[in-house]
BALOBA-1460 file (C-alpha; in Angstrom, 3 decimals):
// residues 266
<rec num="1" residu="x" x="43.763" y="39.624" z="-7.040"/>
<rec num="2" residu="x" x="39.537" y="40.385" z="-6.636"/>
<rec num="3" residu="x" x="37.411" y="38.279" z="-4.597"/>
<rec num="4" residu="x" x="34.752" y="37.215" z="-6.668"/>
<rec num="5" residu="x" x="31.484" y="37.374" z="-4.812"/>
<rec num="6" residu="x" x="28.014" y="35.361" z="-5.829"/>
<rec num="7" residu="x" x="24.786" y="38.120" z="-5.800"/>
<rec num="8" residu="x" x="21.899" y="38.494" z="-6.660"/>
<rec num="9" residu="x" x="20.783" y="39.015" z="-10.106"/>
<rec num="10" residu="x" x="18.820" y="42.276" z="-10.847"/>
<rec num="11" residu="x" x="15.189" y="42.024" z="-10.361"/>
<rec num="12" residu="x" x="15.763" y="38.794" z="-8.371"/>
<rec num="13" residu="x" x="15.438" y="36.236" z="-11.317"/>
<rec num="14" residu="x" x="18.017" y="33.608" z="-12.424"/>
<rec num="15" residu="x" x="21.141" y="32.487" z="-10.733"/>
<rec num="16" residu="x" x="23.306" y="34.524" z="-9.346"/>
<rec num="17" residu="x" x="26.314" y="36.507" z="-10.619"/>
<rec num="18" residu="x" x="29.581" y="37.066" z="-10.083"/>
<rec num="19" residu="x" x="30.872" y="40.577" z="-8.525"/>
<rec num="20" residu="x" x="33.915" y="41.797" z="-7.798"/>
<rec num="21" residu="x" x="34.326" y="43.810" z="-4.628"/>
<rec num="22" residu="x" x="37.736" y="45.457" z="-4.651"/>
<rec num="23" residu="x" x="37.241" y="46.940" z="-1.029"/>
<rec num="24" residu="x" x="37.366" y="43.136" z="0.929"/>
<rec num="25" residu="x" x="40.647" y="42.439" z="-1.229"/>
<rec num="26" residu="x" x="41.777" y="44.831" z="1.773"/>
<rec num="27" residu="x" x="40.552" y="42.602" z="4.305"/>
<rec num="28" residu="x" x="42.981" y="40.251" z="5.729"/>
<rec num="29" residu="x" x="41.168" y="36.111" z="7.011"/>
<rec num="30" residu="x" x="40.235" y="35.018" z="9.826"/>
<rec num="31" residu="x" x="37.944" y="32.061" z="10.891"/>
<rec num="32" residu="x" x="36.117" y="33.443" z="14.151"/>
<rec num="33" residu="x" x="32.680" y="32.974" z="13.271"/>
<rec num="34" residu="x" x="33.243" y="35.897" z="10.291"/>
<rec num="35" residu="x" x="29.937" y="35.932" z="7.429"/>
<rec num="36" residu="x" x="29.562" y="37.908" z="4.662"/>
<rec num="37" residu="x" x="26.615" y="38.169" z="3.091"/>
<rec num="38" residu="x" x="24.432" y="40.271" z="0.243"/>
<rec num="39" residu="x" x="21.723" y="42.057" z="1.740"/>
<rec num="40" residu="x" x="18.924" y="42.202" z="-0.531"/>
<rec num="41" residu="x" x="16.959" y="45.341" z="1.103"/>
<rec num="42" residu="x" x="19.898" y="47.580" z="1.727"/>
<rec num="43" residu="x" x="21.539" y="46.554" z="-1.961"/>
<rec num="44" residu="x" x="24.553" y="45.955" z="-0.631"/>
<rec num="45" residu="x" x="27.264" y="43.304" z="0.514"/>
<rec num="46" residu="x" x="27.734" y="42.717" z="4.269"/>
<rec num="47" residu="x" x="30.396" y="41.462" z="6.639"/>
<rec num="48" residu="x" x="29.163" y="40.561" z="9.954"/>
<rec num="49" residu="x" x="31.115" y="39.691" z="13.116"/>
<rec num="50" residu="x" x="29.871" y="37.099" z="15.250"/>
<rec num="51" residu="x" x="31.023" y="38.717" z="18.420"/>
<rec num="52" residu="x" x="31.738" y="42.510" z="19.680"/>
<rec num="53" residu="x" x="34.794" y="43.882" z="17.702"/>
<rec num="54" residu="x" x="37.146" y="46.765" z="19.644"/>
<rec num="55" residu="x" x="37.341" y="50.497" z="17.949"/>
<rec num="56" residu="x" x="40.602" y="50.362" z="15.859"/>
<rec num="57" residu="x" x="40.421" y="46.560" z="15.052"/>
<rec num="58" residu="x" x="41.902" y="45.561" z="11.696"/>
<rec num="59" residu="x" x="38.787" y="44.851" z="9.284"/>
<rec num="60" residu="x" x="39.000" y="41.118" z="8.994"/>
<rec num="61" residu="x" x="36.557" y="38.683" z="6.609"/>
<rec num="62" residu="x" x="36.253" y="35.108" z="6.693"/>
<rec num="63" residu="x" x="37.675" y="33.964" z="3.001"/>
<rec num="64" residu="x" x="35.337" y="30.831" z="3.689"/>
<rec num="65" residu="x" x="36.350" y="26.590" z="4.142"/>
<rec num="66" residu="x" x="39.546" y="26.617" z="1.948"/>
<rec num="67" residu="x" x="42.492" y="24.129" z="2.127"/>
<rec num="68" residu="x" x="45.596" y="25.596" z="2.421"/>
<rec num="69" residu="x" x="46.453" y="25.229" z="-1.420"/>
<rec num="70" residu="x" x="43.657" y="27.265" z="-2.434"/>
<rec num="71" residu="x" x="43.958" y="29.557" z="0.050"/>
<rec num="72" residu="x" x="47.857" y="30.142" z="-1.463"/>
<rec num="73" residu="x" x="46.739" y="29.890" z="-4.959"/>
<rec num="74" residu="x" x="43.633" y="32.379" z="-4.316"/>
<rec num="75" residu="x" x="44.972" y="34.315" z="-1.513"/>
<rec num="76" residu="x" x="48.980" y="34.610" z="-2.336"/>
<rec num="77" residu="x" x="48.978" y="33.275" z="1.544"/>
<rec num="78" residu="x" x="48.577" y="29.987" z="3.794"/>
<rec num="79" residu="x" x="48.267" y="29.289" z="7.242"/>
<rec num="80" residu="x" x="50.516" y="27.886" z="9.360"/>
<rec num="81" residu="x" x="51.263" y="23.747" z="9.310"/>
<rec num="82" residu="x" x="48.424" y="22.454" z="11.361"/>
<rec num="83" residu="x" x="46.616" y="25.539" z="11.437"/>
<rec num="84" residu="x" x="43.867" y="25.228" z="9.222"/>
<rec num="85" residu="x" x="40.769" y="23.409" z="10.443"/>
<rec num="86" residu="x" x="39.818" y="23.346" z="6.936"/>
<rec num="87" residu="x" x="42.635" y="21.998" z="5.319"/>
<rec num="88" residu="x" x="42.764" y="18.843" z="2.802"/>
<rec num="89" residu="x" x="45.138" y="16.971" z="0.630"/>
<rec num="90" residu="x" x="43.791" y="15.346" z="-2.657"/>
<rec num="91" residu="x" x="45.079" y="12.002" z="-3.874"/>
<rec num="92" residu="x" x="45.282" y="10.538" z="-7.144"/>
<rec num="93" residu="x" x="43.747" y="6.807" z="-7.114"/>
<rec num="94" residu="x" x="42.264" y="4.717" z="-9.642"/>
<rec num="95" residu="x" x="41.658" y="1.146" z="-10.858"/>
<rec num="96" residu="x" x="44.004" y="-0.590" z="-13.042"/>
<rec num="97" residu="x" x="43.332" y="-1.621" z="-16.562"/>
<rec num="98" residu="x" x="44.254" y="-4.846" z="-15.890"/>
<rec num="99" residu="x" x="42.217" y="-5.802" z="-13.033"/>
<rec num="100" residu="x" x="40.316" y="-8.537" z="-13.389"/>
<rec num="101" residu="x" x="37.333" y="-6.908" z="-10.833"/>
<rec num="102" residu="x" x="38.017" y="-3.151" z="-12.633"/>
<rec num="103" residu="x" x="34.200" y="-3.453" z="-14.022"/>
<rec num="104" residu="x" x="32.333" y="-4.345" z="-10.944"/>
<rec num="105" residu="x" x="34.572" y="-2.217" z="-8.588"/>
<rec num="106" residu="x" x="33.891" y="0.743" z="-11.318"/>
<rec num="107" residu="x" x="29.878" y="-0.546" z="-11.160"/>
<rec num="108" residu="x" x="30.114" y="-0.599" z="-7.285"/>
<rec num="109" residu="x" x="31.614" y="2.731" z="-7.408"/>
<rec num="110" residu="x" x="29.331" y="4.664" z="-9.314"/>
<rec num="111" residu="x" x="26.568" y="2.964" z="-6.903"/>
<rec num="112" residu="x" x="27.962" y="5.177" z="-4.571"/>
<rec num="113" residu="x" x="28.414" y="8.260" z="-6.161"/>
<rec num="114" residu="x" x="32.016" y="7.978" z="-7.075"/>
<rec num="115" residu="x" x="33.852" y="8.676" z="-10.424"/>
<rec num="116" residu="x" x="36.714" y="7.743" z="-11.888"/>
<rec num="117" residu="x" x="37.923" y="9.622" z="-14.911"/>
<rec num="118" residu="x" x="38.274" y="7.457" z="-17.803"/>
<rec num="119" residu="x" x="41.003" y="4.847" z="-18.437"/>
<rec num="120" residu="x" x="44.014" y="6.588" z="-20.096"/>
<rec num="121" residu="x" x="44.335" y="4.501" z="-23.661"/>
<rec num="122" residu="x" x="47.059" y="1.586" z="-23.057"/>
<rec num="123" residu="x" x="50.886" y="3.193" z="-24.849"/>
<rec num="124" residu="x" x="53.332" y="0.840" z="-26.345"/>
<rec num="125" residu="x" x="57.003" y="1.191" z="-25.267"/>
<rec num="126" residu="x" x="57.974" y="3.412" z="-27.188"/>
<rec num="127" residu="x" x="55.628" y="6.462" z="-25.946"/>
<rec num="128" residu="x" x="57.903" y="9.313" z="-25.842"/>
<rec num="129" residu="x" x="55.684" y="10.547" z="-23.255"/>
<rec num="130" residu="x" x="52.263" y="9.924" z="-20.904"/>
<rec num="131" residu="x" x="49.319" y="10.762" z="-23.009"/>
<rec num="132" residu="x" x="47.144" y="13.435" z="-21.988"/>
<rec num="133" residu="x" x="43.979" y="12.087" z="-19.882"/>
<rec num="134" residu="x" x="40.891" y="11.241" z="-22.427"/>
<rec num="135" residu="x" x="37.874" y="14.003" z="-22.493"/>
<rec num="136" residu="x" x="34.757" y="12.840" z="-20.514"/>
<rec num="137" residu="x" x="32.098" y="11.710" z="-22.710"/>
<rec num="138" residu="x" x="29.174" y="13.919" z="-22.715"/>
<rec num="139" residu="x" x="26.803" y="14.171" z="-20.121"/>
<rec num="140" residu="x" x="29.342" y="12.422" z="-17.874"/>
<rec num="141" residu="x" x="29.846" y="13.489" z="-14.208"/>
<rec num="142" residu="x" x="32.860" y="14.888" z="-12.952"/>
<rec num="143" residu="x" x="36.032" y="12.237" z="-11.736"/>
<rec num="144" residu="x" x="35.172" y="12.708" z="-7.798"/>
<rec num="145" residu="x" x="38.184" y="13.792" z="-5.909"/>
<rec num="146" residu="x" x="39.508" y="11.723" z="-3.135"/>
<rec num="147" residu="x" x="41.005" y="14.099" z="-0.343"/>
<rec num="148" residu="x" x="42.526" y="13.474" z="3.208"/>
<rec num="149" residu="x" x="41.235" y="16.110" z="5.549"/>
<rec num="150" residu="x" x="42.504" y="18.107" z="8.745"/>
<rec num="151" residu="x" x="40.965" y="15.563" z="11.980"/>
<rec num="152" residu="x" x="39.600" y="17.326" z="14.838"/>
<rec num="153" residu="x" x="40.564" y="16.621" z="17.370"/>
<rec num="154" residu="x" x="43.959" y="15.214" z="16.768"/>
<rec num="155" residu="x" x="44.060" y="12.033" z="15.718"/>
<rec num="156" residu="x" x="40.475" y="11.940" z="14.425"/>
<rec num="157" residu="x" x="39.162" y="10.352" z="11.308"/>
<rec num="158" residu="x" x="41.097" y="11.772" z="8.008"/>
<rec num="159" residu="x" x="39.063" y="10.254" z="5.415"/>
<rec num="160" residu="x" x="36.388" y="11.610" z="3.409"/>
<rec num="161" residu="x" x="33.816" y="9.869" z="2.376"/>
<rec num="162" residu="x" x="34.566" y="8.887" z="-1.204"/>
<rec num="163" residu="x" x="37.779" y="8.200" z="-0.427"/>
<rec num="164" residu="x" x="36.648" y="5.423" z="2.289"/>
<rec num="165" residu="x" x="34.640" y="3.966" z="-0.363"/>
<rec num="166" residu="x" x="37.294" y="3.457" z="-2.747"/>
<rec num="167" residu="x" x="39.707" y="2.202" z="-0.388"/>
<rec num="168" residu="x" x="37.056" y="-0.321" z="0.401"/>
<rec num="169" residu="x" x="35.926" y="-1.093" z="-2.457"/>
<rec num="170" residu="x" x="39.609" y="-1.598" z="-4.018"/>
<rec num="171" residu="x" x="40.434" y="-3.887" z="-1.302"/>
<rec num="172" residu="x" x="37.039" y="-6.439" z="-2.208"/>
<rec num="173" residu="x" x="37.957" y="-9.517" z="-3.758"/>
<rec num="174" residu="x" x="35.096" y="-10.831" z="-6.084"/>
<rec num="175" residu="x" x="32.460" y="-12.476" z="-3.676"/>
<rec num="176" residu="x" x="32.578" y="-9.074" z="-1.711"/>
<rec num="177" residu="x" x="31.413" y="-7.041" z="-4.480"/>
<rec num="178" residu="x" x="28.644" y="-9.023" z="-5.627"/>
<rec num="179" residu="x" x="27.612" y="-9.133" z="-2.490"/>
<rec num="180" residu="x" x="27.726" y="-5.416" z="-1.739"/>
<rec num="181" residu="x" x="26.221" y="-4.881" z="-5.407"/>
<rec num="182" residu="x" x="23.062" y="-6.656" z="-4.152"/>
<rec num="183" residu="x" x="22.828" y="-5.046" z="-1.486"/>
<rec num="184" residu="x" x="19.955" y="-2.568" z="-0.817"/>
<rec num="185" residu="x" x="22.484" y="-0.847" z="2.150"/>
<rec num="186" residu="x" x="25.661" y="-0.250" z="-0.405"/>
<rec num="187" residu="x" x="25.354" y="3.541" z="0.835"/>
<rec num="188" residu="x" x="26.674" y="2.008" z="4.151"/>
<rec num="189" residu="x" x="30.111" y="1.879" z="2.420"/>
<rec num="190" residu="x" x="30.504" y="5.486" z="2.634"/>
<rec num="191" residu="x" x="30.092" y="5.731" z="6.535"/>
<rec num="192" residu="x" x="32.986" y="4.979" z="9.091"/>
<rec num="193" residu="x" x="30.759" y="2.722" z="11.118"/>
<rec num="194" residu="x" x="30.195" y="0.192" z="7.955"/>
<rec num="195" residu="x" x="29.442" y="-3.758" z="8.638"/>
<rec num="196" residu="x" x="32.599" y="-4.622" z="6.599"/>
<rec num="197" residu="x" x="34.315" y="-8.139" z="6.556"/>
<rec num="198" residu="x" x="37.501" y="-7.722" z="8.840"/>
<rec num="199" residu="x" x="39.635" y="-8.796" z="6.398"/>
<rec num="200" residu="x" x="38.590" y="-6.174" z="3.624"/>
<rec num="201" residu="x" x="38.946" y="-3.316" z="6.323"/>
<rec num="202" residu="x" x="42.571" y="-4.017" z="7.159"/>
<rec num="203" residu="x" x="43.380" y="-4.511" z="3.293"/>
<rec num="204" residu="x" x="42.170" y="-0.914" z="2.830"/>
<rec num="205" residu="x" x="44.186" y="0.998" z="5.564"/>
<rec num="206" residu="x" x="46.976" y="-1.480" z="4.499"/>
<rec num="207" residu="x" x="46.665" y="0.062" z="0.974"/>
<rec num="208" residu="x" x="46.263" y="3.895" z="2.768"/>
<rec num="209" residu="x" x="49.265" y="3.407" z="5.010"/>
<rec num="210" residu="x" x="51.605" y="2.077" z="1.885"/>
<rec num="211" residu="x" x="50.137" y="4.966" z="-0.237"/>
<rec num="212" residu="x" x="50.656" y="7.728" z="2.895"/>
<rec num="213" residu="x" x="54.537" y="6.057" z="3.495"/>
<rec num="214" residu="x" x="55.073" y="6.346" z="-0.336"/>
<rec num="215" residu="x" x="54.271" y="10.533" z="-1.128"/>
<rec num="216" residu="x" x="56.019" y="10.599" z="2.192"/>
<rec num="217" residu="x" x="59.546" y="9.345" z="0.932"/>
<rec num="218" residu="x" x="58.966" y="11.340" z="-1.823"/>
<rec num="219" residu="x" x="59.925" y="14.679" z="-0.426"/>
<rec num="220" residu="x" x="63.264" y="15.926" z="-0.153"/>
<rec num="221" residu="x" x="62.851" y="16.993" z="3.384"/>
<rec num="222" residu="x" x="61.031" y="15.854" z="6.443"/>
<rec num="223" residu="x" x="58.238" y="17.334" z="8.723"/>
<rec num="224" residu="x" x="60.797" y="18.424" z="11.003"/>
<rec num="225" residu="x" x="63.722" y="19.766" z="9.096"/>
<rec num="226" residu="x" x="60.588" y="21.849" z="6.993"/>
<rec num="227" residu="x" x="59.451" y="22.863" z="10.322"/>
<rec num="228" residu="x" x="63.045" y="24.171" z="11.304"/>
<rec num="229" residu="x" x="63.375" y="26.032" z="8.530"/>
<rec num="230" residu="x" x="60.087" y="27.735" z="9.335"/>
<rec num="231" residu="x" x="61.440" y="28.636" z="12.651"/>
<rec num="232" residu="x" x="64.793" y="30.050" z="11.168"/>
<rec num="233" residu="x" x="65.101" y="33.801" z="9.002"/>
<rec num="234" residu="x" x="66.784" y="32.071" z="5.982"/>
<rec num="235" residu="x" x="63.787" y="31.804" z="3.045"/>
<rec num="236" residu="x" x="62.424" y="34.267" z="1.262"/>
<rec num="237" residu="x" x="58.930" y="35.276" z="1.315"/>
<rec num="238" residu="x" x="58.015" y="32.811" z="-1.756"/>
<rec num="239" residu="x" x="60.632" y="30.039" z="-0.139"/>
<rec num="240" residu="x" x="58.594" y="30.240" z="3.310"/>
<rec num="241" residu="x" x="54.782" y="30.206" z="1.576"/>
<rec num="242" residu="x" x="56.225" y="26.648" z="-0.260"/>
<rec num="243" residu="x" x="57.729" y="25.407" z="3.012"/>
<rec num="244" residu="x" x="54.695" y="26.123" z="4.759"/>
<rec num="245" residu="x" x="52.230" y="24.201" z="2.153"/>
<rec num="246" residu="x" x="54.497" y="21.483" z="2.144"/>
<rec num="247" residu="x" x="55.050" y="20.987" z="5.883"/>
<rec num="248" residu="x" x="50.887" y="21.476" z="5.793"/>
<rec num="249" residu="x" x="50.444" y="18.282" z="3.284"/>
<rec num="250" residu="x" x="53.272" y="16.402" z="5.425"/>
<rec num="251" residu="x" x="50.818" y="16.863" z="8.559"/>
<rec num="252" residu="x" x="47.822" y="15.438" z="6.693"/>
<rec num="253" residu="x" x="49.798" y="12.312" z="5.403"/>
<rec num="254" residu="x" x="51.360" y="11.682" z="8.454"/>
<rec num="255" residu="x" x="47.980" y="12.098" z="10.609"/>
<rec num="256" residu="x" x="46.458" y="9.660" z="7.884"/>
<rec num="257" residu="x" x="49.514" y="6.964" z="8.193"/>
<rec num="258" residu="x" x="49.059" y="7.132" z="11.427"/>
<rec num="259" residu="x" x="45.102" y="6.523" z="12.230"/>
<rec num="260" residu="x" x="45.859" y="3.720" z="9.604"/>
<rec num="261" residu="x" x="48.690" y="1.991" z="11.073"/>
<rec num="262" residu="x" x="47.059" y="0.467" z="13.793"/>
<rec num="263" residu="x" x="44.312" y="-0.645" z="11.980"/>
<rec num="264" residu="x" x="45.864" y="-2.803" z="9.652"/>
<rec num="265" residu="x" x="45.992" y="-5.672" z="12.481"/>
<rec num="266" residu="x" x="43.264" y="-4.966" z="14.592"/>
C-alpha cells in the first residue's frame, strides 16, 4: 500500500504529479509537528522534524489531517477512540421531495456554497430495490459533505460549517428564508455566532440531537461495552481495527448529542 506523493513536474511547468515513494510506506504516523515536503534544489522529497529527534528513534512521518476512516482505509490502521484531533464523521442529509420550501431551502443553500446531490427519481411500490443516485448534470459541483468533527477542547463546537448551514436552513419556515435570501449577510449562516431567530436555532439542534440519538440506537453495542472489548485480548487484529472505528464514530455522535442537548431549550 504506496503513499502517493504530489511533486513537482519536470522543468517546473503544469500541475503537479503523483509519485510513489516506497521508502515512507516504512514510516509509521505521528502528529508532532512532522512535514514532508519536495525540495526543489536538492531533487528530492523531505521529512522534517519539528523538534530534536534522539539517535535510534523510529523514523516517523506525519500521514497528514485524516479522519480515522481514511486513515484505516489508506493506512490498514486507526487511532485510538478519541485520539485523533483530526477525526470526522460524515452524515447523510437532504431535503425531501415533498417539501413545500425544498426550492428556496435548495436556492438558500447554494447561496452558501452548499450542494445537495440531486433528488433520487420518486419509485412506485413495487421497486424491488432503491435506485441508484442520478449522475450530476454537467458542469455541476460536487454534493458538499456534511461532517461532525473531533471538538477541542472537549466539549467544543462539532459542527462544520456546511453542516450548520443546513441544519439552519432546514429548520426555516417560509418567512425566514425569504428573509435570509434578501439578505446581503446570508454568509453569516455559516458562522457559529449567526443573528438567528431563537426559535430556528433550537429547531436545528432539535433536528441534530434526534439525528445523533437515531445512528446511535443503531449500533449493536454501546460506547462502553466497545470500549471493554478494546481493553480485553479477545478480537482479532481485523475485529479490534472495526471496534476501534466504531467506538471512534460513537465519540463524535455522542460529543455532538451532547453540545446539542442543551441547546434545544435555551
Amino acid at each position: 500500500m504506496t503513499r502517493h506523493n504530489q511533486i513537482p513536474a519536470r522543468g517546473g511547468g503544469g500541475a503537479p504529479v503523483s509519485a510513489l515513494i516506497p521508502l515512507w510506506d516504512l514510516g509509521n504516523h505521528a502528529d508532532d509537528g512532522l512535514q514532508t515536503e519536495f525540495v526543489v534544489s536538492s531533487d528530492r522529497s523531505e521529512c522534517r522534524a519539528g523538534a530534536g529527534v534522539a539517535g535510534g528513534s523510529q523514523v516517523l512521518l506525519r500521514y497528514g489531517a485524516r479522519p480515522s476512516a481514511e486513515l484505516l482505509l489508506h493506512g490498514g490502521w486507526a487511532p485510538a477512540p478519541g485520539r485523533n484531533p483530526h477525526d470526522r464523521l460524515p452524515l447523510a442529509l437532504g431535503l425531501a421531495r415533498a417539501d413545500p420550501l425544498r426550492a428556496d431551502r435548495q436556492a438558500l443553500l447554494e447561496a452558501l456554497g452548499v450542494h445537495l446531490p440531486p433528488a433520487p427519481p420518486q419509485q412506485g411500490q413495487a421497486a424491488p430495490a432503491p435506485a441508484p443516485p442520478p449522475p450530476l448534470p454537467p458542469g455541476a459541483p460536487p454534493p458538499t459533505e456534511f461532517c461532525l468533527r473531533a471538538a477541542a477542547p472537549h466539549g467544543g463546537d462539532p459542527l462544520d460549517p456546511p453542516l450548520r448551514a443546513f441544519l439552519r436552513v432546514f429548520a426555516m419556515k417560509r418567512e425566514h428564508l425569504q428573509r435570509w435570501l434578501a439578505s446581503d449577510r446570508v454568509q453569516d449562516l455559516l458562522h457559529p455566532d449567526c443573528a438567528l431567530d431563537t426559535e430556528v436555532e433550537a429547531r436545528a439542534w432539535a433536528f441534530l440531537l434526534a439525528r445523533t440519538q437515531l445512528l446511535l440506537s443503531s449500533y449493536p453495542s454501546t460506547l462502553q461495552e466497545d470500549l471493554a472489548l478494546l481493553e480485553g485480548n479477545t478480537l482479532t487484529a481485523c475485529s479490534r481495527l472495526a471496534v476501534t472505528l466504531r467506538a471512534s464514530e460513537k465519540i463524535l455522535l455522542e460529543a455532538a448529542r451532547d453540545y446539542a442537548a442543551p441547546r434545544v431549550h435555551p
